[in-house]
C-alpha positions as CSV (number, residue, x, y, z in Angstrom):
1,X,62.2,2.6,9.1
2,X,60.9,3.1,12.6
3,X,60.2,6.7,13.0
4,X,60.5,8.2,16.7
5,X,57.8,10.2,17.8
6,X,58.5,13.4,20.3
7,X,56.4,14.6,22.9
8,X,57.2,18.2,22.0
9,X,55.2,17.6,19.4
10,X,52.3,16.2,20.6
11,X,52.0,18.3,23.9
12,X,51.1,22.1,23.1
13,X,52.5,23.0,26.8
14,X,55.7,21.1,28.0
15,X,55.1,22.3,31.5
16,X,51.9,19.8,31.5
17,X,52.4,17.2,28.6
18,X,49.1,15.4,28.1
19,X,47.4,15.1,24.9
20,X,44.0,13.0,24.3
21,X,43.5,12.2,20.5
22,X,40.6,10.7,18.3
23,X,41.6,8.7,14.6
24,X,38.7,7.6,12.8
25,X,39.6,7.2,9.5
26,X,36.0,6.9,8.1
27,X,35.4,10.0,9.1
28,X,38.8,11.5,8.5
29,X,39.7,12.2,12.1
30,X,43.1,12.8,12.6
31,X,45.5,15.0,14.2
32,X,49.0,16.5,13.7
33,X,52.2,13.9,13.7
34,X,49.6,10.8,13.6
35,X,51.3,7.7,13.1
36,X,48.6,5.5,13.5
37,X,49.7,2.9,10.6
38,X,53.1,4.3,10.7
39,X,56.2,2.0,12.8
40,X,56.9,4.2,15.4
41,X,58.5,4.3,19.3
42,X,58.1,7.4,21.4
43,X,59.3,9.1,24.8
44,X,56.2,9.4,26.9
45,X,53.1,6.9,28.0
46,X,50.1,5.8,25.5
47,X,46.7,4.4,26.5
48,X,44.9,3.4,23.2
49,X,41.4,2.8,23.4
50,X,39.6,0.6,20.5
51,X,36.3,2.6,20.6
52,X,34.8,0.8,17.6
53,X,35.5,-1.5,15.0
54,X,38.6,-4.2,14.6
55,X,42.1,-4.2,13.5
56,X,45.7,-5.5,14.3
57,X,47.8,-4.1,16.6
58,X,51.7,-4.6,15.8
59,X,54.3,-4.4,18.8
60,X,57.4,-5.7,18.5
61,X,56.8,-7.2,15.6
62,X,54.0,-9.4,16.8
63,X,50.7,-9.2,15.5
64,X,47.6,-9.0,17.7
65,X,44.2,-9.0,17.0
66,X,42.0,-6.3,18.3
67,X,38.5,-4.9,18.8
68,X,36.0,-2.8,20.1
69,X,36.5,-2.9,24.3
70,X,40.3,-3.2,23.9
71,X,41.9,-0.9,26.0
72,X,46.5,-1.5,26.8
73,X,49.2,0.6,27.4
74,X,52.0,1.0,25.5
75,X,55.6,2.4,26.9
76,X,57.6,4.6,25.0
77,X,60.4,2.3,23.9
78,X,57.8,-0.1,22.0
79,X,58.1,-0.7,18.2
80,X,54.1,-0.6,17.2
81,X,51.5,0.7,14.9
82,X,48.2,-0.7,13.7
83,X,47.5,-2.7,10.4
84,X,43.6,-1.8,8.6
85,X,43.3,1.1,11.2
86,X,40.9,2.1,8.8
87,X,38.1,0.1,10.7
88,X,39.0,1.2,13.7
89,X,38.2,4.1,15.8
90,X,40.9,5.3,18.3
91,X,41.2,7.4,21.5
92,X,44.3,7.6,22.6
93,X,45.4,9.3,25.3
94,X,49.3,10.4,25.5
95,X,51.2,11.7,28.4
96,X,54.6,11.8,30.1
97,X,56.0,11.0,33.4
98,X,59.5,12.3,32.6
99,X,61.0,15.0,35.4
100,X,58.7,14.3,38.3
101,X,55.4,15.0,36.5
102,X,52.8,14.5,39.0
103,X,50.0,12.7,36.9
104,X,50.2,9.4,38.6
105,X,50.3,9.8,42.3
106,X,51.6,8.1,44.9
107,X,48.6,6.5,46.4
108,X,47.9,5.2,42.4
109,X,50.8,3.4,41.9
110,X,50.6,1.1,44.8
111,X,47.1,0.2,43.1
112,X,47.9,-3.6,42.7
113,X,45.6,-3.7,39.4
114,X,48.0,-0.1,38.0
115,X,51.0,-2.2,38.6
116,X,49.9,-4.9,36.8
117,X,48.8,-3.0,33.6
118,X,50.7,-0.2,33.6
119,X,54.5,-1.7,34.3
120,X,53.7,-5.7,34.2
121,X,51.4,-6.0,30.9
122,X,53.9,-5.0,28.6
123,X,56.6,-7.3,29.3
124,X,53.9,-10.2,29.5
125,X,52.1,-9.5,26.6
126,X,54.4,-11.4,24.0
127,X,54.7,-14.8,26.5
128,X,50.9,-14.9,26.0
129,X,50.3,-13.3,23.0
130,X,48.5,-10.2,24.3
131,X,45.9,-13.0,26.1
132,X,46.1,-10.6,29.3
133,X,45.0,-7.2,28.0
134,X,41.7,-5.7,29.1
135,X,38.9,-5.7,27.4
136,X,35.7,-3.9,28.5
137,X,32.0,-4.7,27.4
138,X,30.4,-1.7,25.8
139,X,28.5,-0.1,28.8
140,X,31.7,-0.2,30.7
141,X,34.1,1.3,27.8
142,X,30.6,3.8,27.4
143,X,31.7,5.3,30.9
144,X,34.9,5.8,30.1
145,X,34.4,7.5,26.7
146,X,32.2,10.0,28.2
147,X,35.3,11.1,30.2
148,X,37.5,10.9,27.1
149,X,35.8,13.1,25.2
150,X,35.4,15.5,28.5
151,X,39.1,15.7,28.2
152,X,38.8,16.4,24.7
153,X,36.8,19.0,25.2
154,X,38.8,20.8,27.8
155,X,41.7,20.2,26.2
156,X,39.8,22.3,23.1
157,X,38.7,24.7,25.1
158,X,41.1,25.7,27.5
159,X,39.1,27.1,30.1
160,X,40.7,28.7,33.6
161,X,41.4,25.3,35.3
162,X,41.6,23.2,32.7
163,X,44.9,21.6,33.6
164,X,43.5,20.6,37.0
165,X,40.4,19.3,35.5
166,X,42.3,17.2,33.1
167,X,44.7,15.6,35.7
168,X,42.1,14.5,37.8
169,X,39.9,12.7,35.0
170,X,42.8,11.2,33.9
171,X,43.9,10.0,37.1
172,X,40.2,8.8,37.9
173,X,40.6,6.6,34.7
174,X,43.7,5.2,36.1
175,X,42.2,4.3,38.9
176,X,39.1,2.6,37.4
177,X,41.2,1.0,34.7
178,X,43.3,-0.8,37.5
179,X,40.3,-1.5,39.4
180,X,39.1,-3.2,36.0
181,X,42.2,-5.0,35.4
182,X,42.3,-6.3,39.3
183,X,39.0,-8.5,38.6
184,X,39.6,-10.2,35.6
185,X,39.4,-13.4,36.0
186,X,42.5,-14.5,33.1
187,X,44.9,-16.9,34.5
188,X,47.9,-14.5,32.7
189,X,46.4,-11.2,34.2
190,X,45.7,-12.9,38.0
191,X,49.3,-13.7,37.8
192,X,50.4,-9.9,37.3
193,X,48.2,-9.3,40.0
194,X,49.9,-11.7,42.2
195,X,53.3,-10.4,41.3
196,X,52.2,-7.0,41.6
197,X,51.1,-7.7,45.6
198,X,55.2,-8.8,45.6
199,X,56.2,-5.7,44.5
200,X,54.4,-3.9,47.2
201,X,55.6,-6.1,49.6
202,X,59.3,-5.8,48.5
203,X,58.9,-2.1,48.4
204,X,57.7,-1.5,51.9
205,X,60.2,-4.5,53.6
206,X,63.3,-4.0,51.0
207,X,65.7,-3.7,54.0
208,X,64.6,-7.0,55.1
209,X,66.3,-10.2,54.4
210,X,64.8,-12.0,51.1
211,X,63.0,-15.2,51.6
212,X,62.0,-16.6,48.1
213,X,59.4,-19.2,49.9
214,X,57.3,-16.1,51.4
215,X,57.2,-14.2,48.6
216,X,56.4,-17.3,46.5
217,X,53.5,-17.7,49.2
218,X,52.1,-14.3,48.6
219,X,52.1,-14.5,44.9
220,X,49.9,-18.0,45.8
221,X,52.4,-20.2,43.9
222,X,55.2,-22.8,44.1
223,X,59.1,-21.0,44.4
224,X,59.7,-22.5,41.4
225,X,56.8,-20.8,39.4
226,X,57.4,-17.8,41.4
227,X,60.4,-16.9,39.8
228,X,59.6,-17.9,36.4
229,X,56.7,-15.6,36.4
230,X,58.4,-12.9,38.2
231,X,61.5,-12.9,36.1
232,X,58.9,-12.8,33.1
233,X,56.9,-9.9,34.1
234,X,59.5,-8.0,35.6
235,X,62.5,-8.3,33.5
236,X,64.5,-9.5,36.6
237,X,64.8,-12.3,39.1
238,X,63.9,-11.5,42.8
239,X,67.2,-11.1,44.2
240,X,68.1,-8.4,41.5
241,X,65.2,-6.6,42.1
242,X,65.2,-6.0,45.5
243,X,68.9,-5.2,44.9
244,X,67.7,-2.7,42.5
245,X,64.9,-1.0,45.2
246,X,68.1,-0.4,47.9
247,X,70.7,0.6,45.5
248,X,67.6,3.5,44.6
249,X,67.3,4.2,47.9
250,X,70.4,4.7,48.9
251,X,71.3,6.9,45.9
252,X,68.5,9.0,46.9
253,X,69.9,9.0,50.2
254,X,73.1,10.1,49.3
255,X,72.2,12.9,47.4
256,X,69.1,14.0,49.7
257,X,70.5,13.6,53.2
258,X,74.2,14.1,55.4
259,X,74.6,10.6,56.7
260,X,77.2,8.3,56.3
261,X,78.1,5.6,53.9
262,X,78.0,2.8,56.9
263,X,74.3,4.5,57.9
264,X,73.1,4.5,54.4
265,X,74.4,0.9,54.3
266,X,72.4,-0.1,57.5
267,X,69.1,1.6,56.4
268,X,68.9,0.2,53.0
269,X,69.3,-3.2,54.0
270,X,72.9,-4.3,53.2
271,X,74.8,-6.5,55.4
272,X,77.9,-4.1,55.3
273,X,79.5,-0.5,54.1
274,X,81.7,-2.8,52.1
275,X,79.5,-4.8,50.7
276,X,77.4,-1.8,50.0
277,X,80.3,0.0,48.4
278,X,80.4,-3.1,46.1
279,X,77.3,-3.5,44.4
280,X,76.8,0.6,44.3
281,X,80.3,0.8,42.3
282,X,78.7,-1.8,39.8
283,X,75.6,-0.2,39.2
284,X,76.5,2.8,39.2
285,X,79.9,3.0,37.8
286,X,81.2,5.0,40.9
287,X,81.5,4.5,44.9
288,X,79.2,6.1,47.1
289,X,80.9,8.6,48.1
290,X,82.0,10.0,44.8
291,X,78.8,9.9,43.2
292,X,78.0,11.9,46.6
293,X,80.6,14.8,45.6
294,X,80.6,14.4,41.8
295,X,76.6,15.3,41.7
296,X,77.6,18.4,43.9
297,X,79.3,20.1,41.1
């Protein structure tokens, strides 16, 4: 039975859920609602650190081998737990993006090596059987236990400030995890950093017409390859995500500004209103202008 694990109770303050979390079963460190060796999925973001010793990781059914260095993200709607966790020493650190929480800024996400561990990795790491996770050697993973257990402390603590402290240590290990990820020299992880330099692309020049042979030349490979691996590590091919990034946008628009349907049609890249009005019913369930009245009330 997979058991699903809730943020309320891992998070003492739901106005600023984070949570940093040591298991060592050698020397009985645990915490409340651990589920370490127990099949579990949650509803917020983990990064597990393998601080010492080896085990076997279990996501999705698959069995991976890990060890001291390993350090991988797992989302929310992932089956996992670990098998002989009691060689392993664990830090992981739990938090959630859910209703605008403002832990991962703006300027982070469009870190090409962040989009490649944090949103790509994941849907990769079953293709080649977790091949493509990062692994530090000790000095390095040294560096980044010293601000784990910072966090720990504050988190203990609760000194005036705390909160701010804590956001910015755990956005500074963000940051030097994607900086991490960016150089390793995998074939499977310099292919989530090609595709994440696509997704930037697509993000900034979404109103643009789609031209599979330049993005194909960004990511440095053949079309053909391009959309394999894209469609891979994204879930979806090219065409469907860049539909995806306008019909966003022009929800957002819709609910955030006064213009019209034929404007918002025009700004986010589609040909015409119609056309627009289309592929918005689809994925939405309801046209434009509806949705636009409907999320009045």
């Amino acid at each position: 039975m997979v058991v699903q694990a809730l943020g309320k109770h891992y998070f003492e303050d739901s106005s600023f859920p984070l949570n940093v979390c040591r298991v060592n079963r050698n020397e009985e460190i645990t915490h409340e609602y651990d589920l370490t060796e127990i099949e579990h999925t949650h509803d917020f973001v983990e990064l597990v650190f393998i601080v010492r010793g080896k085990g076997v990781q279990v996501i999705e059914a698959q069995e991976y081998e890990v060890s001291t260095g390993d350090i991988f993200v797992l989302q929310g709607n992932q089956k996992h737990y670990f098998k002989n966790a009691s060689k392993l020493e664990i830090i992981n650190v739990m938090f959630s993006t859910k209703f605008g929480q403002g832990f991962i800024s703006n300027e982070i996400k469009q870190l090409e090596g962040y989009r490649a561990l944090f949103l790509l990795e994941s849907r990769f790491r079953a293709e080649h059987h977790f091949k493509n996770k990062l692994h530090l050697d000790r000095r390095r993973l040294l560096d980044l236990e010293y601000l784990l257990n910072n966090m720990i402390s504050e988190l203990s603590n609760k000194r005036n400030g705390y909160q701010i402290i804590l956001t910015n240590k755990l956005q500074e290990i963000i940051v030097l995890l994607s900086r991490d990820y960016s150089s390793l020299d995998a074939t499977e992880a310099q292919a989530l950093i090609r595709i994440s330099k696509v997704l930037d692309h697509l993000e900034h020049t979404y109103q643009e017409k789609l031209y599979l042979d330049s993005l194909a030349d960004i990511a440095c490979m053949s079309t053909r390859n391009f959309q394999r691996v894209f469609r891979k590590a994204v879930g979806a091919s090219p065409t469907q995500y860049i539909m995806q990034i306008r019909l966003k946008e022009s929800q957002r628009l819709l609910l955030k500004t006064n213009q019209s349907i034929a404007d918002i049609a025009e700004i986010t890249g589609f040909n015409d209103a119609n056309y627009f009005i289309k592929c918005f019913k689809n994925y939405y369930k309801s046209t434009p202008l509806k949705y636009r009245i409907e999320s009045q009330y």
